[in-house]
C-alpha positions as CSV (number, residue, x, y, z in Angstrom):
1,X,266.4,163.1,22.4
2,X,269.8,162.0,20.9
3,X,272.2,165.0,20.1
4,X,273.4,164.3,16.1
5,X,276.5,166.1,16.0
6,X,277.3,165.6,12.5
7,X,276.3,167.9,9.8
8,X,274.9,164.9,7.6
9,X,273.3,161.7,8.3
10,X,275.3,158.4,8.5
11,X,275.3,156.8,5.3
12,X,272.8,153.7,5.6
13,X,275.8,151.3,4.9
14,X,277.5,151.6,7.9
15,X,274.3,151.6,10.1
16,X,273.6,148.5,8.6
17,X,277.0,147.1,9.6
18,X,276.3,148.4,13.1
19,X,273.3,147.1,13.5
20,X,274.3,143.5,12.6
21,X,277.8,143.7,15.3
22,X,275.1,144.9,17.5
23,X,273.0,141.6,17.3
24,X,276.4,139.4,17.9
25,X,277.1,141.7,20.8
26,X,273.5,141.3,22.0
27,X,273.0,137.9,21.5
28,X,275.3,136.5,24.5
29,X,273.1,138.3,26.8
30,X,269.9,136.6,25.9
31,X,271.9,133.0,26.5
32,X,274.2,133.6,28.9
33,X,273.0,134.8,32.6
34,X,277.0,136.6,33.2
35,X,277.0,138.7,29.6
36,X,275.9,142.0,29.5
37,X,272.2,142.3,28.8
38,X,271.3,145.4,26.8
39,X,268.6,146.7,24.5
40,X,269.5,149.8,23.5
41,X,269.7,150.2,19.8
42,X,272.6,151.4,18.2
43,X,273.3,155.4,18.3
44,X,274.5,155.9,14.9
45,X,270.6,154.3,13.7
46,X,268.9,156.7,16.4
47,X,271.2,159.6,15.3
48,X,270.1,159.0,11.5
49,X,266.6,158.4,12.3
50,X,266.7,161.8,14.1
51,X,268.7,164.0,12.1
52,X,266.6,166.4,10.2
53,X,268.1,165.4,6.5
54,X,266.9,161.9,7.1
55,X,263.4,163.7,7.2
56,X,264.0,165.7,4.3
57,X,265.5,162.5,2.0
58,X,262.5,159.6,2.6
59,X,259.4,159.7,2.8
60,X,257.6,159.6,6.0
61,X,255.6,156.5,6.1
62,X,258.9,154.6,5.5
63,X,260.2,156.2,8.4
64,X,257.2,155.7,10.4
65,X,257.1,151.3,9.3
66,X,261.2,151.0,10.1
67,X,260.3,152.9,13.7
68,X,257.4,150.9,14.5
69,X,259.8,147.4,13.3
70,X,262.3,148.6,15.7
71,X,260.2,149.0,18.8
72,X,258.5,145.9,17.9
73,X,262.2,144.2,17.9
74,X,262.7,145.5,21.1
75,X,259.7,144.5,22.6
76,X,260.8,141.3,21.5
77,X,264.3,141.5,23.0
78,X,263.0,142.8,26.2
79,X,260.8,139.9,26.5
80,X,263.9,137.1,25.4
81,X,266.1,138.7,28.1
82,X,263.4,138.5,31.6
83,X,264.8,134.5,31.2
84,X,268.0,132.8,30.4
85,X,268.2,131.1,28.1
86,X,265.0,132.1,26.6
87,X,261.9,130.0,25.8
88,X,262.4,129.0,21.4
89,X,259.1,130.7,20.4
90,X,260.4,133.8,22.2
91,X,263.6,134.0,21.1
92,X,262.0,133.0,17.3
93,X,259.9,136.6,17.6
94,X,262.9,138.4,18.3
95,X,264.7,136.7,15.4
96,X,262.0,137.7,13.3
97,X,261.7,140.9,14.6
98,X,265.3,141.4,13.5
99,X,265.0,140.4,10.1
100,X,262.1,142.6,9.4
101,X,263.3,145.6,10.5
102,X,267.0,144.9,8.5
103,X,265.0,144.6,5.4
104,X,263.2,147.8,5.9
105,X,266.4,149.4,6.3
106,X,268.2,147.7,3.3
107,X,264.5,149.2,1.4
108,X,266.2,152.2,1.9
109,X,269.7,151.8,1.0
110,X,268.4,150.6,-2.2
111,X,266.2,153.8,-2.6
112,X,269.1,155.5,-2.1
113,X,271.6,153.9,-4.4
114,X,269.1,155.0,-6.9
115,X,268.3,158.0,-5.9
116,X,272.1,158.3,-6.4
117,X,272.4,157.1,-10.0
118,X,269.5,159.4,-11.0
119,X,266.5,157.7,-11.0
120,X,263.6,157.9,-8.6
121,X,262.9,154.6,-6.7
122,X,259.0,154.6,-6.3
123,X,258.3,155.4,-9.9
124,X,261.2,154.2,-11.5
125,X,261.8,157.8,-13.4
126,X,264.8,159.7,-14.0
127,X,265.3,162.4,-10.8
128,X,266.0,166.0,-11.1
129,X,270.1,165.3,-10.2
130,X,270.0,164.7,-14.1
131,X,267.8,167.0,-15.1
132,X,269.5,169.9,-16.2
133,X,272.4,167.8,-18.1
134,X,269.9,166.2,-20.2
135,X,267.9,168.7,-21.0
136,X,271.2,170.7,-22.2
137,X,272.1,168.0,-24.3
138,X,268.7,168.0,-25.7
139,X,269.3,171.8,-26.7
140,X,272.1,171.5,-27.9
141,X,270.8,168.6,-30.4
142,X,268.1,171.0,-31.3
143,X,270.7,174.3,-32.0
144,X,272.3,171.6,-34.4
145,X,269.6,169.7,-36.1
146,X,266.8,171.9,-36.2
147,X,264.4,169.1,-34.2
148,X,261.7,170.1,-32.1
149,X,261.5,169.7,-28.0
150,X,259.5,170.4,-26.3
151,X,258.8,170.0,-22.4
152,X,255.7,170.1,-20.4
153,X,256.0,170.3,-16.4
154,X,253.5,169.1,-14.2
155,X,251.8,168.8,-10.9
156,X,249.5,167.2,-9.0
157,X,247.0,169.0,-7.9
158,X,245.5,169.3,-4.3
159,X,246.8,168.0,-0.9
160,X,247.1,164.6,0.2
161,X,248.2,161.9,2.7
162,X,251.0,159.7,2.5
163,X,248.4,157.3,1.5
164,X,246.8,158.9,-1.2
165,X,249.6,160.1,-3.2
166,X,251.1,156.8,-3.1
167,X,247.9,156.0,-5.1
168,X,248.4,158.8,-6.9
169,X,251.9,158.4,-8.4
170,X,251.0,154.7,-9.2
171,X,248.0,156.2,-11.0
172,X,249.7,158.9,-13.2
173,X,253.3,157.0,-13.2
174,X,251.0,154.4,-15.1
175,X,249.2,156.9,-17.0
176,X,253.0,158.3,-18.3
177,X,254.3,155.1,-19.0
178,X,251.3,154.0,-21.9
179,X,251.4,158.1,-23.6
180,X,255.1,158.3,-23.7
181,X,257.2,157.3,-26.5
182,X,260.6,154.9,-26.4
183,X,262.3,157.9,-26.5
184,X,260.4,160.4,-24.3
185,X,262.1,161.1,-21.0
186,X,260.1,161.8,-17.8
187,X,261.6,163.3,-14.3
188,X,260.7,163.3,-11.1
189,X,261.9,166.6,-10.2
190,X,259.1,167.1,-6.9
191,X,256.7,165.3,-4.6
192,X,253.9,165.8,-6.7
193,X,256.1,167.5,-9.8
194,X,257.1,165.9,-13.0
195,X,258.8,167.1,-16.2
196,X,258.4,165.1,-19.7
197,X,261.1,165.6,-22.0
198,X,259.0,165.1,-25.6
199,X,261.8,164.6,-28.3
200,X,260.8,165.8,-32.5
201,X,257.5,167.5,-30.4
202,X,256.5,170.8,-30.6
203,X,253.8,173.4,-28.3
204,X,251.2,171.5,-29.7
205,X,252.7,167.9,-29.4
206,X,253.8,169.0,-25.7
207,X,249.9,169.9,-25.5
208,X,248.3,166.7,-27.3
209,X,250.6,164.1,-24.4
210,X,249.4,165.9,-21.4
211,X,245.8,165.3,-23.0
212,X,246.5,161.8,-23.7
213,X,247.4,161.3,-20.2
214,X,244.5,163.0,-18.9
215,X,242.7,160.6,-20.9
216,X,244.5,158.0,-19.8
217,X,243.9,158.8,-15.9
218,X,239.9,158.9,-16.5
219,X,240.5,155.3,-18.2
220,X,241.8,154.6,-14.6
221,X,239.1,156.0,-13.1
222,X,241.8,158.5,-10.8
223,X,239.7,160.5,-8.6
224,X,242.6,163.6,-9.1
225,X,243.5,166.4,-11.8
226,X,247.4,167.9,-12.7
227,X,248.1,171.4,-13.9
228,X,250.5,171.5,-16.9
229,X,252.7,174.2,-18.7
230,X,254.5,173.5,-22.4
231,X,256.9,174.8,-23.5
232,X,259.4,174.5,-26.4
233,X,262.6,176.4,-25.0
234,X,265.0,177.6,-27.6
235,X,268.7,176.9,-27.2
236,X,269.7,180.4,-26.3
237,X,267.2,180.2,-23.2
238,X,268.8,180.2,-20.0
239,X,267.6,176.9,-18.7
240,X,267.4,177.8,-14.6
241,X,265.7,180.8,-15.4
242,X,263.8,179.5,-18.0
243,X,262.6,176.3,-15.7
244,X,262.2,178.9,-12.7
245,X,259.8,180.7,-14.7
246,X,257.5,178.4,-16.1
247,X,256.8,176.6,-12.2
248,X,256.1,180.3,-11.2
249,X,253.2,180.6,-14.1
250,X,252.2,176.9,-13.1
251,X,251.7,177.6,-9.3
252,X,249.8,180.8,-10.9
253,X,247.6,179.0,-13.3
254,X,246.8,176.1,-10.4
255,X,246.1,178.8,-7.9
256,X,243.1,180.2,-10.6
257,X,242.0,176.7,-11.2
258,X,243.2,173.0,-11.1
259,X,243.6,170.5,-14.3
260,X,244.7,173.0,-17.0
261,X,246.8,173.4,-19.2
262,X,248.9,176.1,-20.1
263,X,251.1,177.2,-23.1
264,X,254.0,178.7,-21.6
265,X,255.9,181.8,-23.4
266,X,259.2,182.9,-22.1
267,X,258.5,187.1,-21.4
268,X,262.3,189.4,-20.8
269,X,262.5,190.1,-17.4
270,X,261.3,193.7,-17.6
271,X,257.9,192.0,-19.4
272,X,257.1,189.8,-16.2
273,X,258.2,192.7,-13.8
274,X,255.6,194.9,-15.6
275,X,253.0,192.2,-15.7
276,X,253.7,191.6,-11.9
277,X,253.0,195.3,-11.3
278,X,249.7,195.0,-13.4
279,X,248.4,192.0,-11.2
280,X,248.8,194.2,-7.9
């Protein structure tokens, strides 16, 4: 197994750089009987694909797809370099080879950059990095106007394969994108999580979108149920804690029964250390 030495992955940019010098160094080989004839892939790619926050940061059947490209490129190298110079049709599926597993990795820079700039690249929403900032702003709008907000958070429910819940977020990403309004925000703040920002809405408006897009899902015949909590915080809330607090009563409410929908009330903290004693 590669030793990664670093405390963070490589940035994808400069693997990307490698990997193309490492085709120019590698190419002399597969012509030229006297250059050096390797196919070893180039360490800073097998140190990212093996550091644990590479894991963590994409999602696994990516991973799994730019893996299997790569051992089918070398495959195909291995096979170019057993004669020199190698026959065209050979040497093509090594070309091709190449290409298709730079692309896959320039998929992934690109996820990435937008990951960077805030907004998730499979379902084109806004990510948690700009969560908090917006919703702030929104609060503070509200402690000087007067106009309702609320938010509803919400989650898939059940387990599934990388398969499935690809299906799935194309199903309720499509299901968001005909209930919301021009100026409703939604996040991506989990695997399976969301958040909708509902501007001029209140507990009841919060409640009314997450049955629109209920309705919406059985309209696309989607073979899975969410569990929502609403809430309309009030400027003065704490927004960590207040956020904290409503995916603990979510994970509660799921864990009695999947596809609800609950109407979230901000306790003090003695109120929910009381009510936690009461449950024991």
């Amino acid at each position: 197994m590669n030793e990664v030495p670093e405390q963070t992955a490589q940035p994808l940019a400069d693997i990307i750089d490698d990997c193309l010098n490492w085709l120019s160094t590698t190419l002399p080989g597969i012509f030229y009987a006297d250059a050096v004839k390797t196919s070893d892939l180039p360490k800073t790619y097998t140190d990212w694909l093996a550091h644990p926050e590479t894991a963590n940061s994409f999602q696994s059947h990516l991973l799994e797809q730019i893996q299997r490209s790569a051992d089918t490129m070398i495959s195909a190298l291995k096979e170019a370099l057993q004669v020199t110079p190698p026959k065209p049709e050979t040497f093509n599926q090594f070309m091709q080879a190449f290409e298709d597993f730079m692309s896959r990795l320039n998929v992934i820079e690109n996820q990435t950059l937008l990951s960077e700039k805030g907004v998730d690249p499979q379902t084109g929403f806004k990510t948690s990095a700009i969560l908090m900032a917006e919703l702030k702003k929104e609060l503070d709008r509200r402690s000087r106007r007067g106009n309702p907000f609320a938010i509803a958070l919400i989650k898939i429910d059940g387990d599934a394969d990388d398969e499935k819940k690809e299906y799935q977020l194309n199903s309720i990403s499509s299901a968001f994108k005909k209930c919301m309004r021009s100026f409703d925000d939604i996040y991506r703040i989990g695997d399976k999580e969301f958040l909708a920002g509902l501007k001029h809405s209140d507990l009841k408006g919060g409640i009314r979108f997450t049955e629109r897009v209920r309705d919406e899902l059985k309209i696309l015949n989607a073979d899975f149920t969410f569990t929502s909590c609403v809430a309309e915080p009030d400027p003065l809330d704490d927004l960590p804690t207040f956020l904290n607090n409503m995916k603990k009563d979510l994970a509660q409410i799921a864990a009695g029964g999947q596809g609800q929908t609950l109407r979230f009330e901000e306790l003090s903290p003695l109120q929910r250390y009381v009510n936690t004693i009461k449950d024991k």
